[in-house]
N, C-alpha and C positions, 0 to 999 in steps of 0.2 A: 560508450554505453550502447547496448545493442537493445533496446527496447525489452529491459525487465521490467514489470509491475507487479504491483501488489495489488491487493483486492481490497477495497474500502474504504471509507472514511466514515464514521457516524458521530452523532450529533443527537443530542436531547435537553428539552429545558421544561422546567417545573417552577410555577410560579403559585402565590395565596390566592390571586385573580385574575380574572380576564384579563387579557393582554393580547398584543400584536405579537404573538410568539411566532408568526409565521416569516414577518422579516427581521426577525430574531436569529431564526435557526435560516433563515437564506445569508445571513453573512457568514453562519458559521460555518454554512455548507461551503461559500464562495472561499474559504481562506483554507477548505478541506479538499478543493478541485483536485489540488495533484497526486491524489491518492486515486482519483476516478475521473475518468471524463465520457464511459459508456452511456450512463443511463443516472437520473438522481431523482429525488423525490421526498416528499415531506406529508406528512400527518400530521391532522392537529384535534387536540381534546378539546371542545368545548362543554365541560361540563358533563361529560362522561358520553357523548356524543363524536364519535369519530369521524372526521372526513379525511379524503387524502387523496395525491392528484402526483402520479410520477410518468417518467418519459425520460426516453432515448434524446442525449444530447446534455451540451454544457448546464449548468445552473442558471446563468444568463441567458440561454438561453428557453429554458422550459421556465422557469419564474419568472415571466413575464408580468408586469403591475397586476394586469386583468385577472390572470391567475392565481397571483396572491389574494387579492380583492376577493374572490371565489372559496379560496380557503377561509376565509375570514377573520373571526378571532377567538382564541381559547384559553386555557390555563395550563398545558401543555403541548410537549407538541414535540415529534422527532425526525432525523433528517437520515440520510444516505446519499452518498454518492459513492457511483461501483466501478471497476472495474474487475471483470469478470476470472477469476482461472480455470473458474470451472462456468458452463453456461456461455450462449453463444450472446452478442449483442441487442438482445432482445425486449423490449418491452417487459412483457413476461417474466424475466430476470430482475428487472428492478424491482427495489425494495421503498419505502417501508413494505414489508411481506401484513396483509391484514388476514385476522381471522377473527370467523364468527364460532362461538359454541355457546352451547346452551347456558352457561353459566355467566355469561358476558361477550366482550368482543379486546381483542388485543392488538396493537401493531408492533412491531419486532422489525430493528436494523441489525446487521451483525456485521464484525469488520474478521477476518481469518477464514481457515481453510481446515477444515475435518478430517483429519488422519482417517478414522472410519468409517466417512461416508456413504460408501460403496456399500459395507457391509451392513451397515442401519438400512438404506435404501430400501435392499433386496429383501431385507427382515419384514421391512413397515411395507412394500408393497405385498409379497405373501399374505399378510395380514390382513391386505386389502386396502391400505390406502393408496389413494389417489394423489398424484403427483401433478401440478400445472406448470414449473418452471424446471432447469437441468441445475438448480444453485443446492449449495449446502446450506443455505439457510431458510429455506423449505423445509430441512428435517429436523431442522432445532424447532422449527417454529410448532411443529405436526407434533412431537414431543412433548413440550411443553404443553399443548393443547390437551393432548392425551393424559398428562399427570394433572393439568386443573381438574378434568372430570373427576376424581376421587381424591383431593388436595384440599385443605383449609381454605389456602389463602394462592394468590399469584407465587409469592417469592416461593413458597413450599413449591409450588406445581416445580417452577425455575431450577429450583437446588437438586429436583428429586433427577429433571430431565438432564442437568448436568452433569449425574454421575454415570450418563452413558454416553455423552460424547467424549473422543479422544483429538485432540491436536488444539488449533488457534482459533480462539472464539475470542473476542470483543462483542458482548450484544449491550442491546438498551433497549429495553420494554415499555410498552408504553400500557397499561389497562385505563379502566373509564378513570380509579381513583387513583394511581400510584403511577411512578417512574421509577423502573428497577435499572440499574447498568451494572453490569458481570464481567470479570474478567477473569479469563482460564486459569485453573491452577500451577499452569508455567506461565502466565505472565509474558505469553509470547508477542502479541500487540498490543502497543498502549491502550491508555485510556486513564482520562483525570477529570478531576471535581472542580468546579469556580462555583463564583456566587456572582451577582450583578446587584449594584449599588443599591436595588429595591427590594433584594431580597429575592431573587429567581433562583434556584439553582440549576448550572450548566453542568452538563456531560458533555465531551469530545473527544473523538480518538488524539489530539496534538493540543497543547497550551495555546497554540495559535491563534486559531478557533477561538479560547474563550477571550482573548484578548481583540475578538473582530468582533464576537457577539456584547463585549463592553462588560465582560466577567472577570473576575480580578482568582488566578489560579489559587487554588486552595491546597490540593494533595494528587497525586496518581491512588490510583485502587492499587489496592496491593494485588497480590497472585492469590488466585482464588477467592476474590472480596465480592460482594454485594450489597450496593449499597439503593436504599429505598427510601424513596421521596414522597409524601405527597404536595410539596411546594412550599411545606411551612416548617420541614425538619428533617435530619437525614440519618437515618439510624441504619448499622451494619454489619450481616451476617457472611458465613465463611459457607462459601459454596465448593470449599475441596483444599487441597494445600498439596504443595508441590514443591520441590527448588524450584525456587525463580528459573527461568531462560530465558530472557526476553531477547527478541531475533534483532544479532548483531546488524543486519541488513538497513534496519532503520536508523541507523546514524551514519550509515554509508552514502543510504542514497533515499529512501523511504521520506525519511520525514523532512519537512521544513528546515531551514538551517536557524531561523528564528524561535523554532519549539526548543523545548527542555522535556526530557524522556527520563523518568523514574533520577532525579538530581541530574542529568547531563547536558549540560547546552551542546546543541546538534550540531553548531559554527562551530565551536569548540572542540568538538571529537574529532571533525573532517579536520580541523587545522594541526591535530594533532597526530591524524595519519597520516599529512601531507609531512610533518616534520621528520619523522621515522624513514619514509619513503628519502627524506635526503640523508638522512646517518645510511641508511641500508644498503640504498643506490644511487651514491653520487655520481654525478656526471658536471663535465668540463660544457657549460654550456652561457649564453650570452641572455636569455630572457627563461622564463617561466612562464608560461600558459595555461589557461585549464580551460576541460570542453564544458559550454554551458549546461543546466546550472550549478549541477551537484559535484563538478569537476573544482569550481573556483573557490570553495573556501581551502581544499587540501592543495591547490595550488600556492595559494598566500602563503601556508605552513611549510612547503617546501620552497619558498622562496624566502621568505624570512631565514629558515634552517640556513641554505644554503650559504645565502648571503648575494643571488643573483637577483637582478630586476623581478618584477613580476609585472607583466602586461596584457596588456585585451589583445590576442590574437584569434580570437571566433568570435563574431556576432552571431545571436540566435535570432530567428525572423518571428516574432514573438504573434503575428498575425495569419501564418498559417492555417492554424484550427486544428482540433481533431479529425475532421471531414475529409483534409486533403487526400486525392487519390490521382493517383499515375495510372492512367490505362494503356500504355504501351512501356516495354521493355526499357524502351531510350530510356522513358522519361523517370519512369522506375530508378534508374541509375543515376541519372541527376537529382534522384528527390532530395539526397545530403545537400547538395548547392546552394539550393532554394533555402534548407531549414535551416544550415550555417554557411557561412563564409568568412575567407582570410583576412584578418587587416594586413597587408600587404607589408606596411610602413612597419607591423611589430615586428615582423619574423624574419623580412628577406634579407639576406644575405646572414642569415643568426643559427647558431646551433640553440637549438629550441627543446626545451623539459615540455613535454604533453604531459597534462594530469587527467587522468579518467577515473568512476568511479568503480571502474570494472568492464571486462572482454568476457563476452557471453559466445558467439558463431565468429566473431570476429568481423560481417561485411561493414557494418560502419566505420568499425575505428581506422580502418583500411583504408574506405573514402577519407576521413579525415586527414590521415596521415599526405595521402595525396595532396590533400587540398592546400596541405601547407607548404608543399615542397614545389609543388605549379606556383605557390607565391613568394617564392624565391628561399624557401629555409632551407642552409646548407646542409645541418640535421635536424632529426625528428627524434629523439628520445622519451621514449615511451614509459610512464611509469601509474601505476593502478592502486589505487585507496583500498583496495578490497586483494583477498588472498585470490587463488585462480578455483574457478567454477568448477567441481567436479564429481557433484551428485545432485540430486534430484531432491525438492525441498518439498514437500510435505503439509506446510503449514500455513500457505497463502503467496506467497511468490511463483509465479509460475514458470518454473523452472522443473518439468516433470516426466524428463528421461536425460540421460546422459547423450544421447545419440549427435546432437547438433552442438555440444558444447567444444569449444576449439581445445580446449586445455586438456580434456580428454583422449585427445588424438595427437597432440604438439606438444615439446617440450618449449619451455619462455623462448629460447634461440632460433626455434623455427616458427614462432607465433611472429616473433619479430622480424625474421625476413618477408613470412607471409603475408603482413601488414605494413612492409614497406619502413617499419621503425628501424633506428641504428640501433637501438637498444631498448632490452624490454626489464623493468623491473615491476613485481607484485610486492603487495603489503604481506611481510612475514604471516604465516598462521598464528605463530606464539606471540605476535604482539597487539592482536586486537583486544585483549585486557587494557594496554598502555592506550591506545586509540580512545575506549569507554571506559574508562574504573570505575566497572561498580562498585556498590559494597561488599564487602565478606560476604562470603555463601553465598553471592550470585553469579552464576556461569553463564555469560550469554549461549543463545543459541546460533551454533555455525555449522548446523550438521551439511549444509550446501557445498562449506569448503571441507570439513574433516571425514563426514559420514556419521558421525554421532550425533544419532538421533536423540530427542528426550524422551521419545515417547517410543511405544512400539509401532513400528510401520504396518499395514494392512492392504490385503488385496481384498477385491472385490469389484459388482457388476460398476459400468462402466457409469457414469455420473450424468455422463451428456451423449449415451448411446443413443436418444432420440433427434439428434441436432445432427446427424452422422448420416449419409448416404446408405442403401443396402449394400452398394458395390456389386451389384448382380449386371450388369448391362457393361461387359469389356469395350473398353478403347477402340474405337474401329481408326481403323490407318488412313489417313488421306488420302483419296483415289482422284481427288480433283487432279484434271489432266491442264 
């Protein structure tokens, strides 16, 4: 895995009364980490009184007790953690996004990525608004602002602002009396409903979440649903309708392997690309391995298929942090060391099955391959849970040129010598239906590996042109004698 992310994770809870909703939504936020570890943050309603307190860094780390203590207590309350595809790691970037208008005050998390952002952008600045972050969820939020002012009610403003955005939105609203959560009319990012034993009701982008926050899962929102709480009932309007697509990506490598996605257990899909992976591309080999974490349940699957061992051959160094950083070249290149290493004892002297969840530029899986072969594997067989990378995604993954992706420039048999493997195989395109089965008439979305989009693609000004040098001051050459 070369370091792909997605953007988000959010989190919402609505209760009849006061409540500690703030270490509520900090577990649900903590069991939502792997979706973000830039920046997170939390809001809370008391009583139609909003506060909220976000920051650059882990959940453990910025929810600090004092901090929660500070939040205090309310009857609702929403979470985020980010990772950014658009927006640099910024303060500023973090969400809950607040806004004041004269009709009230709102806070807004959103999990996805705006096919048309660029092109709203350039519309709503002309117009005159004023921009303080580089995120796409700044123009849902200015939107929806924009349609309260001559709207009934919150969810009207909501529906009316969702018929001009285009791509992946997961939000959840928070106003003084209501909790709205929206999911796009493709159904591109999750998101589900729980209840908690006293009657709260949870929102979360993953099942996980409501089983941290001590919610017992109820339903996924369907494609285009909206659904509206004020803590004592939940009644549900259609904010668009679409074919489903929800993005294959999330059972590859995206979600928790413990979440369940629109009926899918997420352990169960990877064990089930891992299985294909040995009908597809078998190999004559002595152990199975997978890189942690998203590598090891399609490793099982291919070890089970095959009928070979399956063993720990990578420990992950699970106490590095986000923060780690190499300032020189060397160390740059040993950063893979530090984050994994060989057990020796699995691989050496073994023709070894690598399982990966995907080859992005290719320089990790490279180090890996090495790593295992310095520990004595006779071979390195390389096989990918995911089809090979070779367009540009749209909809929250940040994956947005073709330029650095390796599959684009290599065919499998030169990606496998490049990366030092004996052999390379990918997960068929035609059978990531078998990997996920959804229901009838839902098509995941794989336009990353196919090129078909769901939606129409859009150009326009650039998202994060303010986070960007002028480039006016050329490179001067080093004259140091």
């Amino acid at each position: 895995m070369d370091e792909i992310h997605e953007e988000c994770g959010i989190f919402g809870i609505a209760c009849n009364s006061t409540q500690d909703v703030v270490n509520t939504t900090y577990y649900g936020l903590y069991a939502l980490q792997h979706r973000g570890q830039e920046s997170c943050g939390i809001a809370v309603n008391d009583d139609g009184y909003l506060r909220c307190f976000k920051q650059t860094g882990l959940v453990g780390e910025v929810f600090t007790p004092a901090v929660q203590a500070s939040l205090g207590t309310g009857n609702m309350a929403v979470g985020h953690v980010r990772y950014g595809t658009t927006g640099g790691n910024d303060v500023r970037n973090a969400q809950p996004i607040m806004v004041n208008h004269k009709n009230g005050r709102m806070a807004l998390v959103h999990n996805g990525n705006l096919a048309n952002a660029g092109v709203l952008r350039a519309e709503l600045e002309e117009r005159g608004a004023i921009f303080h972050s580089a995120s796409d969820s700044e123009i849902i939020a200015y939107l929806i602002t924009r349609e309260r002012l001559k709207s009934s009610s919150i969810e009207e403003a909501i529906a009316r602002a969702c018929r001009r955005i285009k791509g992946a939105y997961s939000l959840i609203v928070m106003s003084p009396t209501k909790l709205i959560a929206v999911r796009d009319p493709h159904a591109f990012r999750p998101l589900c409903l729980g209840k908690t034993d006293d009657g709260a009701f949870v929102f979360a982008s993953e099942s996980c979440a409501l089983s941290a926050a001590g919610a017992s899962f109820i339903r996924d929102l369907k494609a285009g649903e909206m659904l509206i709480t004020d803590g004592r009932e939940v009644r549900s309007l259609s904010a668009g309708s679409c074919k489903p697509s929800p993005c294959i990506f999330e059972y590859i490598y995206f979600a928790r392997p413990d979440s369940v996605i629109d009926g899918i257990a997420v352990h169960e899909a990877r064990r089930r690309a891992g299985a294909i992976l040995a009908k597809t591309y078998p190999a004559k080999a002595d152990v199975v391995i997978g890189v942690p974490d998203s590598g090891l349940d399609a490793a099982i699957g291919y070890a089970e298929e095959a009928h070979i061992p399956f063993d720990t051959g990578l420990v992950k160094n699970k106490y590095i942090g986000r923060t780690f950083i190499q300032p020189t070249a060397a160390q740059r290149k040993s950063s893979v060391r530090i984050k994994l290493n060989a057990v020796k004892s699995a691989v050496e002297g073994k023709r070894v099955v690598l399982i990966d969840d995907s080859i992005v530029r290719g320089t990790t899986i490279t180090k890996i391959v090495a790593l295992l072969k310095e520990a004595g594997a006779k071979e390195v067989h390389l096989r990918i849970s995911s089809p090979p990378f070779l367009f540009p995604c749209y909809y929250g993954t940040d994956i947005d040129s073709q330029e650095n992706l390796i599959a684009c420039k290599h065919t499998p048999e030169e990606i496998a010598k490049i990366t030092g493997a004996d052999s390379l195989g990918y997960l068929p395109l035609e059978k990531l239906r078998d990997m996920a089965p959804l229901p009838r008439g839902v098509r995941p979305c794989a336009a990353c590996f196919s090129g078909k989009y769901p939606t129409r693609t859009y150009s326009g000004a650039a998202k994060d042109k303010f986070e960007q040098k002028l480039g006016m001051f050329p490179r001067k050459e080093n004259t140091d004698a």
